[in-house]
N, C-alpha and C positions, 0 to 999 in steps of 0.2 A: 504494500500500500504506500500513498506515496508522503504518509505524513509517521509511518512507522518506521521506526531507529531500527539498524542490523542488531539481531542477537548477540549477545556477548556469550564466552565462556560464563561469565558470572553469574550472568540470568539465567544460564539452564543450571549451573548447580545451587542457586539460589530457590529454583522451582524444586528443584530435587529434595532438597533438604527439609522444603516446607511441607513436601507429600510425605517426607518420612515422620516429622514428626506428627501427624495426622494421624497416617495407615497402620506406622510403624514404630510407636512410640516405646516398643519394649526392646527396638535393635539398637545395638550400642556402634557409635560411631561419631567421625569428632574429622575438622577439616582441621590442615595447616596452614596458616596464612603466608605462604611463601611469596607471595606477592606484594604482600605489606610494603609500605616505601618510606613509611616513619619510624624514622630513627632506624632506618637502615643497617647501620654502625651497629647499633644495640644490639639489633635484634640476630643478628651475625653471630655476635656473642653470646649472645644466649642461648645460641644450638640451632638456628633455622638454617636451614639449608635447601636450596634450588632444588629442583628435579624430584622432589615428595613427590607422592601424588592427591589430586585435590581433596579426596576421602580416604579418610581408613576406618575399614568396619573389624569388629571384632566380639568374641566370645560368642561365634555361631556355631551349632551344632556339626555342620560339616564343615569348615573353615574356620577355626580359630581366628586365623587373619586375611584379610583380606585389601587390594588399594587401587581405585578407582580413577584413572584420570581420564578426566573431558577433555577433549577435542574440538573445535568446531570442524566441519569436512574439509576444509583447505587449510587446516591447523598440524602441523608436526610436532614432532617431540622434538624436543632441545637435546642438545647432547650431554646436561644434566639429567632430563628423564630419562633420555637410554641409559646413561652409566645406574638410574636407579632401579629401571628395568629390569637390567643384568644381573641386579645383585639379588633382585625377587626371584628370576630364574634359576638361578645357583643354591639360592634359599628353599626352592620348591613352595615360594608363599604367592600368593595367586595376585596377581598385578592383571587388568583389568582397563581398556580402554575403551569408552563409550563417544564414538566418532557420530554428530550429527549437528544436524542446524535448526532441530527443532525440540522445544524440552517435550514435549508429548514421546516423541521416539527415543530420546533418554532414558523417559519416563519407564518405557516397556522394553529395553534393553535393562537398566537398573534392577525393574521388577523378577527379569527370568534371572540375571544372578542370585539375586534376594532367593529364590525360590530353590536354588541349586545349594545354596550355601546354606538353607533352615530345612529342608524335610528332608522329613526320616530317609534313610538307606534300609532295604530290607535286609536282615541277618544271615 
């Protein structure tokens, strides 16, 4: 439309975070601000580091851990999120990119990890 702003990364996991706390208010999960630009300096120091990824969920039944990073479709990763990628892979801890330019299709990529990382496994 021609009075609508481009989506940012920030507004689909801004929408994301507000369905969870809604839908999903008993899944535990917490974002890093690695993007912060106050007191940059500081926050350096105090252990933030580039290439996180935007979520990390945790204490699920079939995933202990889990780290989420948004994309928009013509978005790459930096070569802090590969080197954090890497270390997931080596790790065996599930790193997770949701590549799209609409939070609806976030939404239902988000939802079928959710759904892979909490129901049962059969015995």
């Amino acid at each position: 439309c021609g009075n609508c702003r481009p989506v940012k990364e920030k507004d689909i996991q801004m929408f994301l975070v507000e369905w969870l706390g809604k839908a999903k208010p008993d899944l535990e999960y917490f974002s890093i601000p690695n993007e912060a630009t106050y007191r940059r300096r500081d926050l350096r120091r105090m252990g933030i580091q580039n290439g996180i990824s935007d979520l990390v969920f945790w204490g699920m039944e079939n995933t202990p851990l889990a780290y989420v990073e948004l994309k928009l479709k013509k978005g790459k990763l930096s070569r802090q999120q590969k080197d954090f990628q890497s270390v997931c892979k080596k790790r065996d801890v599930p790193y997770h990119i949701i590549k799209t330019d609409d939070p609806e299709e976030a939404l239902v990529k988000l939802r079928e990890l959710i759904k892979e990382w909490t129901c049962s496994r059969p015995s």
